[in-house]
Structure formats: structure tokens, C-alpha cells
N, C-alpha and C positions, 0 to 999 in steps of 0.2 A: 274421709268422705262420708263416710256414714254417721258420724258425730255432723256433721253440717244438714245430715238428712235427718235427725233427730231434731235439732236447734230450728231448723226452719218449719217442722211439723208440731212441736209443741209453740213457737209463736203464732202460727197461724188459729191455733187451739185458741189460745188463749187472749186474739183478738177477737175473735166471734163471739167469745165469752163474753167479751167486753163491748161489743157492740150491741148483740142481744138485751145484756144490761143499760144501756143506753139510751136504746129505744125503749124498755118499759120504764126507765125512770120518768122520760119524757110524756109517758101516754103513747107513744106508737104503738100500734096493735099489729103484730105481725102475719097473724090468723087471718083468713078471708069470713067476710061478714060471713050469716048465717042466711039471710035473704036479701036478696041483690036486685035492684030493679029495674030492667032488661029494656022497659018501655022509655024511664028516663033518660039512661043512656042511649036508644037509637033517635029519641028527640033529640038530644043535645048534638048527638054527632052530624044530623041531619042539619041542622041548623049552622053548624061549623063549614062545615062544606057545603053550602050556602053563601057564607060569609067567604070563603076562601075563592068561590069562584066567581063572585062579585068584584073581590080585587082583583083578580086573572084576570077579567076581561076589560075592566080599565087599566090596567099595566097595557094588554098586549093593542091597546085602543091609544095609549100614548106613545107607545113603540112604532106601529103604523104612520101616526101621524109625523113623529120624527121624524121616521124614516123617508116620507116624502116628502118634506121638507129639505132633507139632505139631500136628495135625488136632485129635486127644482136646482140647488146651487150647484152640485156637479153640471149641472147641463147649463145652468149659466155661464159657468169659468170655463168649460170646453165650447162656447160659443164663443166665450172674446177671444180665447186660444186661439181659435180655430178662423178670427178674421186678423190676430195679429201675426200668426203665422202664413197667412193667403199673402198680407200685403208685403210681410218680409220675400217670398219667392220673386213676389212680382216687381217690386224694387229689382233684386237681382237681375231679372229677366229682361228686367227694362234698362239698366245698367250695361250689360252685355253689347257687342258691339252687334250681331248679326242675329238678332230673332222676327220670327214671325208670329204670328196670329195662332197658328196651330201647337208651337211652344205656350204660351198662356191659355189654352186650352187643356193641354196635356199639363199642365202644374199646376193649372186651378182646381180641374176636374180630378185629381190624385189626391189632392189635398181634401178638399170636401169629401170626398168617397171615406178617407181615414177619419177626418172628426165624425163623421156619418153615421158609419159602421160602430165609432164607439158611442156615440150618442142613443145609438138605436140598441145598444145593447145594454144602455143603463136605462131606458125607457119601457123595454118590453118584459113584461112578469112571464111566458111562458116560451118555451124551445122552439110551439108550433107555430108561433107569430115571425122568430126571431129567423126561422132557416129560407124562407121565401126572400124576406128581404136581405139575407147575406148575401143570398143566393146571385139576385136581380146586380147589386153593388159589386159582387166579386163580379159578373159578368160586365160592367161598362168599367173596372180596374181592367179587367183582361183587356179590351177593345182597347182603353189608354196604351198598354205597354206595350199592344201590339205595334200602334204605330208608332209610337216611340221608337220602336226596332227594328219596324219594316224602314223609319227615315234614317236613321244611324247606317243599315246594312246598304241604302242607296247612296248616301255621302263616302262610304268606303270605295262603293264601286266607280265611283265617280271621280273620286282623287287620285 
């Protein structure tokens, strides 16, 4: 163990040797200059990050524009969604041997309320906009399922 802790301490030696060497053959100067000019370097750097934040803000100005771009087509394909899924219930609805009017009510008004609520949540940028109107939709979904289930609990009572 200790022959290996010799061997890896004389190689280590003996590439600094050889890099030290290296660099003076070359002209690298390993020593810090003797006067260094402190006003070059803060112009340069000021200038860098300048340039750096010149891209940032058209990177983050094409990110934006993407982005709503992408939004505009989500809300597109949740609209055709959203009237081929209305027309498939109401086919069914209509299909069905015994509905009414308050049936296509309560499956239209269900369905809209769901594209709705997601629509409106890929629409709104902030929490404070978004909780009034979950709010308003979860309350005319409640009003749906109520009757949905005040007429279920009366057709029980009734058969």
C-alpha cells in the first residue's frame, strides 16, 4: 500500500514538472501580470452582460409568444371537443325511448360547465381571477346534480 502511495506521489511530481515545462515552452506565463487594468475589465464585463441580457429578453419574448400561441390551439381543440362531445350525449339522449327537456338540460349544461372550467383554467394567468369563476360553475354543476337527484329519488318513489 504504501509503494502505491509512493508511485502515485512521485507521478503526480513529475507531471506538474512536465506541465510547468510545457507551459514555458509555449510562452504561457503562469505569474499574474504586474499591472492589471481593473477599468478594462469592468467595461468589458458591463458590456457582456448587456449583450447577455439583450438575448434573455428575446428568448423569454419568443417563449411568451409560443406560449400563446399554444394556449389559442388548446382552446381551439377543447372547443371542437367540447361540441363533439355535446352532440354525441344528445344523440344518446335523443336515442333513448323516454326523455325530456330537463334531461338535455342537465347533459348539456354538465358538459359545457366541464369544457368550461377547463377552458377557463387554461385562459386565466392568475389564482385571483380563476377562484370566483370555479366558484360561480361549481355552483350551477351543484344546482345540475341536484336535480338530477331530487328526479331519480322521485322516480324511486314512485315505482
Amino acid at each position: 500500500m504504501f509503494k502505491l502511495f509512493q508511485f502515485t506521489l512521485i507521478l503526480s511530481l513529475l507531471l506538474s514538472f512536465w506541465s510547468t515545462a510545457t507551459a514555458e515552452e509555449q510562452g504561457l506565463n503562469a505569474s499574474p501580470p504586474s499591472q492589471f487594468d481593473y477599468g478594462n475589465v469592468k467595461q468589458q464585463l458591463e458590456e457582456e452582460v448587456t449583450t447577455q441580457t439583450a438575448v434573455t429578453d428575446n428568448f423569454t419574448n419568443e417563449f411568451l409568444k409560443e406560449q400563446v400561441t399554444s394556449e389559442r390551439w388548446y382552446i381551439v381543440l377543447l372547443c371542437v371537443v367540447s361540441l363533439i362531445s355535446l352532440i354525441v350525449v344528445l344523440f344518446f339522449i335523443r336515442s333513448s325511448q323516454d326523455y325530456s327537456a330537463r334531461d338535455v338540460v342537465n347533459a348539456s349544461g354538465l358538459n359545457l360547465i366541464i369544457f368550461g372550467t377547463i377552458i377557463l383554467v387554461l385562459i386565466v394567468d392568475t389564482h385571483e381571477q380563476l377562484t370566483a369563476a370555479i366558484g360561480v360553475l361549481g355552483a350551477i354543476a351543484g344546482y345540475l346534480f341536484g336535480t338530477l337527484q331530487r328526479r331519480s329519488e322521485r322516480q324511486e318513489g314512485t315505482s
